[in-house]
C-alpha positions as CSV (number, residue, x, y, z in Angstrom):
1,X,0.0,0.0,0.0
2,X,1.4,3.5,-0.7
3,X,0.3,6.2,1.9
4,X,0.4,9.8,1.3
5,X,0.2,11.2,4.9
6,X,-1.6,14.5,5.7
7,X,0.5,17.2,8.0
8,X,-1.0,15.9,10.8
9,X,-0.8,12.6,10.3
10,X,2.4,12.7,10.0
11,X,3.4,15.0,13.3
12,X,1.0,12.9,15.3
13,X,3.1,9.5,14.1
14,X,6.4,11.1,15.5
15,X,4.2,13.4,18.5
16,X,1.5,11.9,19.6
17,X,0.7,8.3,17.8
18,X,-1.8,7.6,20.6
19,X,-3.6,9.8,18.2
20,X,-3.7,7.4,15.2
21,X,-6.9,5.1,14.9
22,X,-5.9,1.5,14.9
23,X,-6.2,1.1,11.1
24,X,-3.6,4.0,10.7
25,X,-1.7,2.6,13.3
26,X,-1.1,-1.0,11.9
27,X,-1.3,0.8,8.2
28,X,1.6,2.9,9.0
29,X,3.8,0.3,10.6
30,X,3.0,-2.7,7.7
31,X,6.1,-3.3,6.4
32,X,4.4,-3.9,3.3
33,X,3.1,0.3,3.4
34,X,5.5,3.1,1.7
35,X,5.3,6.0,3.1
36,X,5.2,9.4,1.7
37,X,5.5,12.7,2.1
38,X,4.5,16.2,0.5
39,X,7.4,19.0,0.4
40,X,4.0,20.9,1.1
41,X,3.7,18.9,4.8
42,X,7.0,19.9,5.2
43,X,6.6,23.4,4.6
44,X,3.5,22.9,6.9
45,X,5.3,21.8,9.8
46,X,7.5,25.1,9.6
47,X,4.9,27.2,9.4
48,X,3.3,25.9,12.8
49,X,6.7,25.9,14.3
50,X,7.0,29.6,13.4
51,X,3.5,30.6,14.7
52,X,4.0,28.7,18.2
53,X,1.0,26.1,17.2
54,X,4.2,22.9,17.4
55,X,6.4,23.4,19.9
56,X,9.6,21.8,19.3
57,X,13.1,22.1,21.1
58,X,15.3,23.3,18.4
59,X,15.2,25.3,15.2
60,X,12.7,24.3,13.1
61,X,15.1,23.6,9.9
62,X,17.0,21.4,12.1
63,X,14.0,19.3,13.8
64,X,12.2,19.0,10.6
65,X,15.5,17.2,9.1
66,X,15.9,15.2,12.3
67,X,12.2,13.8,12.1
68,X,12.5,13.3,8.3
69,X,16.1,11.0,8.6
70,X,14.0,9.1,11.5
71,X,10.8,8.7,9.6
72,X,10.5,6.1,6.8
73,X,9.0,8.3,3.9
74,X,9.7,8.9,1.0
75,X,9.1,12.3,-1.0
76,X,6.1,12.3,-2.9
77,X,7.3,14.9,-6.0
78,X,5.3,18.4,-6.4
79,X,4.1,18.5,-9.9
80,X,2.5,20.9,-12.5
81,X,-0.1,18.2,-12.8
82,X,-0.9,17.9,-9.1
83,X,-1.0,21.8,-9.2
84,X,-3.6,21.6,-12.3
85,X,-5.6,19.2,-10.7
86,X,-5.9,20.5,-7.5
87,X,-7.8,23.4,-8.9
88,X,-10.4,20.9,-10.5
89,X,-11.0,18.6,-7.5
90,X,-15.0,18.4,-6.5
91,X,-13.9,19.8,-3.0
92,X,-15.2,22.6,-0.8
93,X,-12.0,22.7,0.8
94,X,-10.3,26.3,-0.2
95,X,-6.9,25.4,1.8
96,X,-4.5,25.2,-1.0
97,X,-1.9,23.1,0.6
98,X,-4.8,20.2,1.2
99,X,-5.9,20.6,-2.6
100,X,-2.3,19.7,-3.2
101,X,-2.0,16.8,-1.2
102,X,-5.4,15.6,-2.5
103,X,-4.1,15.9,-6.0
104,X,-0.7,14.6,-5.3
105,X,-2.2,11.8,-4.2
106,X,-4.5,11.2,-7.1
107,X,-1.8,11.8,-9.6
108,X,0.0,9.2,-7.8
109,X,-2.4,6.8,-7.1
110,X,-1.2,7.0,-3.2
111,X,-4.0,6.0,-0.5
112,X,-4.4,9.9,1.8
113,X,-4.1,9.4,4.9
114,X,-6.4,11.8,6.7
115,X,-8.7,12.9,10.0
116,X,-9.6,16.1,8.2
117,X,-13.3,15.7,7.8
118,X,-13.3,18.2,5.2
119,X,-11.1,15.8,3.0
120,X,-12.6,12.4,3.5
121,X,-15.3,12.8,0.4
122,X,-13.4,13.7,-2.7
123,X,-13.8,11.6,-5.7
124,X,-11.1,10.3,-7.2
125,X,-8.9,10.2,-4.3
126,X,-8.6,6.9,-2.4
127,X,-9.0,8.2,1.6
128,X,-7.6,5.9,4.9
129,X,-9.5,8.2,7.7
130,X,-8.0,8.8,10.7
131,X,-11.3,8.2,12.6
132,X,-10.5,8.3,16.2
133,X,-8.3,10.8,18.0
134,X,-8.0,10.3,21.8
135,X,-7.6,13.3,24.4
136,X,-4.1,14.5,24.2
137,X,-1.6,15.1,27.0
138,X,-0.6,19.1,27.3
139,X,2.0,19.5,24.6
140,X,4.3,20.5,28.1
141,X,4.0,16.9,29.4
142,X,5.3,15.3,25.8
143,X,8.9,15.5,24.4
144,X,9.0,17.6,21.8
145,X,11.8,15.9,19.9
146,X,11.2,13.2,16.5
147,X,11.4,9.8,17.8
């Protein structure tokens, strides 16, 4: 199975997996899955780091390539197609860094792997919902550092 992960899908793995349903759990950790990852997600994670919404306990450059050499994913390409079809998708969704996951993964016939509610109905795109998010400890209690 080839997995495109949303942002938050992919934070939560290295942050807070006691957020992942049980399918995305044992989807993520098949040894059979790939795993991959948007430059967009990437970008994503910066962007919270800058605004204080993911605390972490070094620059964000620096954890971002930390957490990338620990994950297993690979880097899902951004293309002029997924940027054409993300304008087309039959979504309400105006976010344009979720329209380009959504096409990414329909250009590349990768399985998104989502809790945004907003995203689970698209045609075209083959969804894995994240269906069940548990409370979360404070972000103070956790450590902030990639696994």
């Amino acid at each position: 199975m080839n997995l495109l992960l949303d942002t938050h899908i992919w934070l939560w793995s290295l942050l807070e997996p006691e957020r992942l349903s049980p399918p995305v759990a044992s989807a993520l950790s098949s040894v059979s899955a790939r795993r991959w990852l948007s430059p967009i997600s990437v970008w994503e994670a910066h962007v919270l780091i800058e605004r204080g919404r993911l605390q972490v306990d070094r620059p964000a450059a620096e954890w971002i390539r930390e957490a990338l050499l620990r994950a297993a994913v690979e880097e899902a390409p951004l293309t002029t197609e997924a940027a054409i079809i993300s304008r087309g998708l039959a979504t309400r969704h105006a976010d344009p860094a979720d329209r380009f996951l959504l096409a990414t993964a329909q250009v590349f016939d990768l399985t998104f792997v989502t809790g945004d509610r907003a995203l689970l109905q698209v045609p075209g795109v083959t969804i894995l919902k994240n269906t069940r998010a548990r409370r979360v400890v404070p972000r103070s209690r956790r450590s902030p550092s990639p696994p």
